[in-house]
C-alpha positions in Angstrom: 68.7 48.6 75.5 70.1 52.2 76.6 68.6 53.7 80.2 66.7 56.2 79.8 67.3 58.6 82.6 64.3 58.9 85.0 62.4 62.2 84.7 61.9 64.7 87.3 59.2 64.2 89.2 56.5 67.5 90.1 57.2 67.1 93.3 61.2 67.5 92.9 60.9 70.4 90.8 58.7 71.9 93.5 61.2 71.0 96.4 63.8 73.1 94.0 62.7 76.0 93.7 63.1 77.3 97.3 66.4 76.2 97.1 67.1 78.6 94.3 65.2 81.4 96.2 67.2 81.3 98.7 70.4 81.2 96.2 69.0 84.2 94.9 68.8 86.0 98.6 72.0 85.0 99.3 73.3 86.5 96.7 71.6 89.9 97.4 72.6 90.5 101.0 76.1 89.0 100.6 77.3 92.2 98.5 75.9 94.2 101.5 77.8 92.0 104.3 81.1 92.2 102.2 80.6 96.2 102.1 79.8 96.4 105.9 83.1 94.8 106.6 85.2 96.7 104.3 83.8 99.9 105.8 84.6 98.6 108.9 88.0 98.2 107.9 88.2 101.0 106.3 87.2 102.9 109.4 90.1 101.1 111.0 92.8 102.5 108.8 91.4 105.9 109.4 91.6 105.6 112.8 95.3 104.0 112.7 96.2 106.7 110.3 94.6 109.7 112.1 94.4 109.2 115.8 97.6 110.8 115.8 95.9 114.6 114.9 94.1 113.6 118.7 97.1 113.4 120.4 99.5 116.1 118.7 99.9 118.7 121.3 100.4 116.0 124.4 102.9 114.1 121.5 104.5 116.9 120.9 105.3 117.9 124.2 106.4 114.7 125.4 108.9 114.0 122.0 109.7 117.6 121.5 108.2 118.1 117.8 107.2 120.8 115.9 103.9 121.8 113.9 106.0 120.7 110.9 107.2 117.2 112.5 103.8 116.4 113.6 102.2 117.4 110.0 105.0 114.7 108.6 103.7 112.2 110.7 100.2 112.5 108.8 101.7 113.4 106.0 104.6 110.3 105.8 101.4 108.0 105.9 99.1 109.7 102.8 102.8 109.8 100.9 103.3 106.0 100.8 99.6 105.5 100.2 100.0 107.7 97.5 103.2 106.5 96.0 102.4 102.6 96.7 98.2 102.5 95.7 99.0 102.3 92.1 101.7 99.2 92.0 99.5 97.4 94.8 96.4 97.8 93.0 98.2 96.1 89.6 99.4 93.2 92.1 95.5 93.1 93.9 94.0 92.7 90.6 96.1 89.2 89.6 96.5 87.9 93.0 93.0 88.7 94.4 91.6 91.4 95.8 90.4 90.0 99.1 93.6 88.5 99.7 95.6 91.4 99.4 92.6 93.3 101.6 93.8 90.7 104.2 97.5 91.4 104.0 97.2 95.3 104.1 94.9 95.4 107.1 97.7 93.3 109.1 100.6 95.4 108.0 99.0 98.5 109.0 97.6 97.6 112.6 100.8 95.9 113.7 102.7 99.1 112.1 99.9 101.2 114.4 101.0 99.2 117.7 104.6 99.3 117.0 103.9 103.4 117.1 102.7 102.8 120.5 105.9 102.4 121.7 108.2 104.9 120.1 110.6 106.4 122.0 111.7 109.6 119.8 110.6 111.0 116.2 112.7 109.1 114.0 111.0 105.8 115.4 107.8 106.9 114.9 108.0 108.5 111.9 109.2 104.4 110.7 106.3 102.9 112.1 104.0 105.7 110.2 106.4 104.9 106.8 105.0 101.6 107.3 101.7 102.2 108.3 101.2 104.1 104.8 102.5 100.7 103.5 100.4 98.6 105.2 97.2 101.4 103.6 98.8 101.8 100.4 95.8 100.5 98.5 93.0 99.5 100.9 90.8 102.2 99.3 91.0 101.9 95.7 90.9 97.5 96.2 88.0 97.5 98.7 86.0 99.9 96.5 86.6 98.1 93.1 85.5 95.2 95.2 82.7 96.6 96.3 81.5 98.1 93.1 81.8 95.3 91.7 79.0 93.4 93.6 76.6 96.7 92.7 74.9 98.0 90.2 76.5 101.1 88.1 72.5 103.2 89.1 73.9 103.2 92.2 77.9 103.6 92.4 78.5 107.2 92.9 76.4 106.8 96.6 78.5 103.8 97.3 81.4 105.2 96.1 81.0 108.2 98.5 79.8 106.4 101.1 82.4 104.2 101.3 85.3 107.0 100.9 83.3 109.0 103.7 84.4 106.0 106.0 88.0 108.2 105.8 86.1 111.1 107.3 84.3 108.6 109.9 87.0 106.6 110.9 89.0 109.7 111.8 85.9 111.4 113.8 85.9 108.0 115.4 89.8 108.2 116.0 90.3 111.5 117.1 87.2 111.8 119.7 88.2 108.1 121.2 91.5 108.5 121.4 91.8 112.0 122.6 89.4 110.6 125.6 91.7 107.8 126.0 94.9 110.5 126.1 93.3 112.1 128.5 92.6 109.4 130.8 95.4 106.7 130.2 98.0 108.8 127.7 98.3 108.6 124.0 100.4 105.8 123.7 97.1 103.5 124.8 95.3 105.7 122.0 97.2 104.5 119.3 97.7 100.6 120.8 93.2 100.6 120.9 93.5 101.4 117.7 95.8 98.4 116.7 94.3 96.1 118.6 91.0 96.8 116.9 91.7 96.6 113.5 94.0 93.1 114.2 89.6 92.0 115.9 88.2 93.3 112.3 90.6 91.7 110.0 90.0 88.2 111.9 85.7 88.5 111.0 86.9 89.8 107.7 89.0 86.9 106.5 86.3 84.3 107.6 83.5 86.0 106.1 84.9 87.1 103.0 86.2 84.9 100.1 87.4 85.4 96.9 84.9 82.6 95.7 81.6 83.5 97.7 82.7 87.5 96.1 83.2 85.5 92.5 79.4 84.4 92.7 77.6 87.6 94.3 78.9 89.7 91.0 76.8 91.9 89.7 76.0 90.1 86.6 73.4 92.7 84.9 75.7 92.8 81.6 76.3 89.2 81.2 74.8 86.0 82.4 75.2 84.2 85.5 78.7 82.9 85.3 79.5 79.3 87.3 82.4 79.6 89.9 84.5 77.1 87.7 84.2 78.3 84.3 85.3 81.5 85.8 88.2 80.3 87.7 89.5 78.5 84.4 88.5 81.2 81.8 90.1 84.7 82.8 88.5 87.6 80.8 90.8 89.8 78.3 92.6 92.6 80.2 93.1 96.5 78.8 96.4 97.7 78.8 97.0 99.8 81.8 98.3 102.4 79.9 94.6 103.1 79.1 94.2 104.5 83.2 96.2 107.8 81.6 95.0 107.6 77.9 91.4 109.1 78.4 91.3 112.9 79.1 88.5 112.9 80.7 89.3 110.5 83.4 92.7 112.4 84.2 90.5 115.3 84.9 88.6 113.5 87.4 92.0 112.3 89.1 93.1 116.1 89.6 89.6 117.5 90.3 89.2 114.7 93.4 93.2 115.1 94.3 92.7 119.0 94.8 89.4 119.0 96.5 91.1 116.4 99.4 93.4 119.1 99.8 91.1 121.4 102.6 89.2 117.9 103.8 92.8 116.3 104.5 93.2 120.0 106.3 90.5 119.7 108.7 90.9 116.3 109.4 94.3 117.1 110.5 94.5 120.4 112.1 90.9 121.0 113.4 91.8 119.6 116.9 95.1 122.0 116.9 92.7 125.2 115.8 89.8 124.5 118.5 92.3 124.1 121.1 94.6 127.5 120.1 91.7 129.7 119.0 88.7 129.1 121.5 91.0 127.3 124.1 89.7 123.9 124.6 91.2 121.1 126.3 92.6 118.3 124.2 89.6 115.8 124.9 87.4 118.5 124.4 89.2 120.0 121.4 89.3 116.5 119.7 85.7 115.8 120.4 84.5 119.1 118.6 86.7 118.7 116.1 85.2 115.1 115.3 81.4 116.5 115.1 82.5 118.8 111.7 85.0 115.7 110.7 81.7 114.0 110.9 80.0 116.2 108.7 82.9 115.6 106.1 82.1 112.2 105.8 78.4 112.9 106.1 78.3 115.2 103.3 80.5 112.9 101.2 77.7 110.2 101.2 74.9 113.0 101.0 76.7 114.8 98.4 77.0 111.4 96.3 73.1 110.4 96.9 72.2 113.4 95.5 74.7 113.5 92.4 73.3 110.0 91.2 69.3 111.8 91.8 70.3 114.1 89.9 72.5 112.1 86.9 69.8 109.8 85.9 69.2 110.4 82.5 72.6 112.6 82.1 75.7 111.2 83.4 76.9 115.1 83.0 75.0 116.3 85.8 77.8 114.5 88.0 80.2 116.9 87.0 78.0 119.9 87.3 77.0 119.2 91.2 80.6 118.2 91.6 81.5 121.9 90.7 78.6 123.4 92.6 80.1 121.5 95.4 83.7 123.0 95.1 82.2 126.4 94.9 80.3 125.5 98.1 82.8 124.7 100.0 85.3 127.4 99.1 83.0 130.4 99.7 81.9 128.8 102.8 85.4 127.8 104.7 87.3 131.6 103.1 84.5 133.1 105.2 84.6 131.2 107.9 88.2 131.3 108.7 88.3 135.3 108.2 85.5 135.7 111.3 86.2 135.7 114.9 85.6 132.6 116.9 81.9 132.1 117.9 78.7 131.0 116.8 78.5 132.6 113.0 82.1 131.2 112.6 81.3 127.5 113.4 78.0 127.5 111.6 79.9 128.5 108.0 82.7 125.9 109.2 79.6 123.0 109.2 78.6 124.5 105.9 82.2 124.1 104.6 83.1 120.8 106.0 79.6 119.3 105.0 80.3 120.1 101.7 85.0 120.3 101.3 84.8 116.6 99.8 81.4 116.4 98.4 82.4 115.4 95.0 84.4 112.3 95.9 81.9 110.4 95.0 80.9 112.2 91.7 84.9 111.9 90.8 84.8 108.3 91.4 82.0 107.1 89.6 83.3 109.1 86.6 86.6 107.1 86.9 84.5 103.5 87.3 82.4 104.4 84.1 84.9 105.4 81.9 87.7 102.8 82.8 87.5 99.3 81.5 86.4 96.9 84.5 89.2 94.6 84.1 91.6 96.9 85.7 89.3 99.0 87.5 91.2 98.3 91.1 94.3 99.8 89.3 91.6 102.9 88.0 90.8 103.6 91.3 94.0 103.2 92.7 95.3 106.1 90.1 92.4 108.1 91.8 93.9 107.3 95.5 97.6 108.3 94.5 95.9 111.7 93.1 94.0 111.9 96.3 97.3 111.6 98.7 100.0 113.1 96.5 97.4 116.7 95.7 95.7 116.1 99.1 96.3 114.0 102.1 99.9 113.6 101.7 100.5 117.3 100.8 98.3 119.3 103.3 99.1 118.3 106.9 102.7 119.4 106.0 102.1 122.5 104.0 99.5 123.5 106.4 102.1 122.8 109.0 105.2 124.3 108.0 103.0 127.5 107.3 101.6 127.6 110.8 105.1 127.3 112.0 105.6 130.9 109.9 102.4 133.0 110.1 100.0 130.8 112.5 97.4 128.2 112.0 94.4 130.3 111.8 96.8 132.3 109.6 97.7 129.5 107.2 94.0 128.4 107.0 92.7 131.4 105.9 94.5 130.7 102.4 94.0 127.3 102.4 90.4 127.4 100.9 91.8 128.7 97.3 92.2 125.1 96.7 89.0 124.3 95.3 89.5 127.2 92.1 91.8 124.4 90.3 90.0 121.6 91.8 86.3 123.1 89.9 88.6 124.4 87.0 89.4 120.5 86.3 85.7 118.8 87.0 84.6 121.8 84.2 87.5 120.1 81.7 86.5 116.9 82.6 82.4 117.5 82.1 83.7 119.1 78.6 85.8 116.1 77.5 83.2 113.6 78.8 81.2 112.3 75.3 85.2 111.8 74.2 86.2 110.1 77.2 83.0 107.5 76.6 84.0 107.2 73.0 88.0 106.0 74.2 86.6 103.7 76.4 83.8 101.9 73.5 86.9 101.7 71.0 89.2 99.9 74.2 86.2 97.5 75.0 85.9 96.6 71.1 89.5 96.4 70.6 89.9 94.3 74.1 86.8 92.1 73.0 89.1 91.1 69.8 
């Protein structure tokens, strides 16, 4: 006679269900723990990349550089980013995204230290090469990652709040380590620096798994998927040809590229202009200069807030405020720049800052919901090589070799024209949207298939 299996007793299924609660809580404070971490380390690459703009004028002195040398130290770092973030963000997405979070954050604070003790520019400007190698794609992997643990209602704050962490880990580099030039040199500026992101990477690699990320997915679109089915069964993929297929999408990749131009400007040269125009000290320089760096990134996070407020029943709305934004910030920082130092000319600056990359976020939600979410780390990836090669990689050296011609103050006072192209894409791109959504419907089918 067949064994019938023994029934579940009241008391069992009672004893479950706490166990499931508590499943259930894990899996909504995990996504938080796993952003928390890679904002930290995001922070960390900012403050590798940019604790250099702290220390230019005593790094200068010492290695004998010019505005333009110096401008190619930042600039070295946002070209490999920008050249590297797309082919590293193919490999993240088929080897795993955590991994390859782990190996970035490793190449880039060792490359940091080994800065600490260059003796002459070419050295240094090595180290920086591989610095940008070591950041190629930490942006546009950590965000897919962290998108993908969120619900869309909520992506474009995310999104700008964790692209702000550029703005806060430079305020964060260039105030500490122009009060660690001053006091030690800035050869211990950039070693802190090093030392702290090898301490990050450490918590981050114990934490953080590709499996405990596999089961905190957002899974609002599909049911709850068990870690094994999903390790055996790998969804379809859309051809990656598809990241420059949609018209609307590219628009978003050159409306975000241009606007980083004037935010990679002041995050550069703002300790140079406070210390040649109202004569600071370069502690004191750097530490002004990080309060409107911190109203970059603040803004960035504000801006994005209020873009999804105000997108909630039309994702179009996105592209409007990221316009409004552009328009902002140019009127603002053209004005501000043409005034003499003093009070009117810092408050306009705050204005300009708070708003000069206030539609990263809109740009990068556009990209996430019109790109198929298969090769979304590559998506955003496309966005970060638009972002260094139009703006972080180009603008410390323009800006520099400019200054080196007609002065800083000089070249800034042009710089702000920027944002025309920058609105005149987000403006294409709100047009092309309903197209753009219609590509991506007819990839999903055809990818479904």
């Amino acid at each position: 006679m067949a064994l019938m299996p023994p029934r579940p007793s009241v008391a069992a299924s009672h004893m479950a269900e706490p166990s499931t609660g508590r499943k259930s809580s894990r899996r909504r404070v995990y996504p938080w723990i796993v952003f928390a971490l890679a904002f930290a380390l995001l922070l960390s690459d900012y403050m590798s990349r940019q604790v250099l703009s702290a220390v230019f004028v005593p790094l200068g002195q010492e290695l004998d550089l010019d505005k333009g040398q110096l401008g190619s130290l930042i600039s070295v770092v946002a070209l490999m980013v920008g050249l590297l973030t797309l082919p590293v963000s193919i490999l993240a997405d088929r080897w795993g995204r955590v991994r390859s979070l782990i190996v970035m954050a490793v190449v880039w604070s060792f490359a940091t230290l080994a800065c600490a003790f260059a003796q002459n520019y070419e050295q240094l400007l090595i180290a920086r090469f591989f610095v940008g190698v070591g950041e190629a794609a930490y942006g546009s992997v950590g965000i897919a990652l962290v998108l993908g643990l969120f619900a869309p209602r909520v992506h474009a704050a995310l999104s700008a709040a964790f692209m702000a962490g550029g703005s806060f880990g430079t305020m964060f580099g260039t105030a500490i380590g122009g009060v660690i030039a001053v006091q030690i040199g800035w050869r211990w500026s950039i070693g802190a620096m090093a030392i702290g992101g090898l301490l990050l990477v450490a918590v981050f690699k114990v934490i953080v798994t590709e499996v405990r990320v596999r089961r905190s997915q957002y899974d609002g679109d599909a049911v709850e998927r068990e870690p094994s089915i999903t390790a055996k069964a790998k969804p379809p993929r859309a051809p990656l040809s598809s990241l420059f297929t949609n018209p609307a999408v590219v628009c978003a990749y050159l409306g975000s590229g241009l606007q980083m131009f004037m935010a990679a400007v002041m995050l550069t040269w703002l300790p140079t202009f406070f210390k040649e125009s109202y004569g600071m000290g370069v502690d004191k320089a750097a530490g002004t200069a990080a309060v409107f760096v911190m109203l970059v990134g603040s803004g960035m996070i504000g801006c994005g807030y209020l873009a999804d407020r105000v997108s909630r029943t039309d994702p179009l709305r996105k592209w409007t405020v990221g316009i409004a934004f552009c328009g902002i910030a140019c009127i603002a920082l053209l004005a501000a720049f043409r005034l003499p130092t003093g009070p009117e000319q810092l408050i306009l600056l705050a204005i300009g800052a708070f708003f000069s990359a206030g539609c990263s976020g809109t740009t990068a939600a556009m990209v996430a919901s019109l790109t198929h979410k298969s090769i979304q780390a590559s998506a955003m990836g496309t966005l970060t090589l638009a972002n260094n090669l139009l703006g972080l990689a180009a603008a410390p050296f323009l800006i520099g070799i400019l200054a080196d011609h007609v002065s800083l103050s000089g070249a800034l006072k042009i710089a702000p024209l920027i944002y025309l192209p920058a609105a005149t894409a987000m403006y294409i791109g709100r047009r092309l949207h309903p197209r753009g959504q219609a590509k991506l419907q007819a990839l999903t089918v055809a990818v479904a298939r």
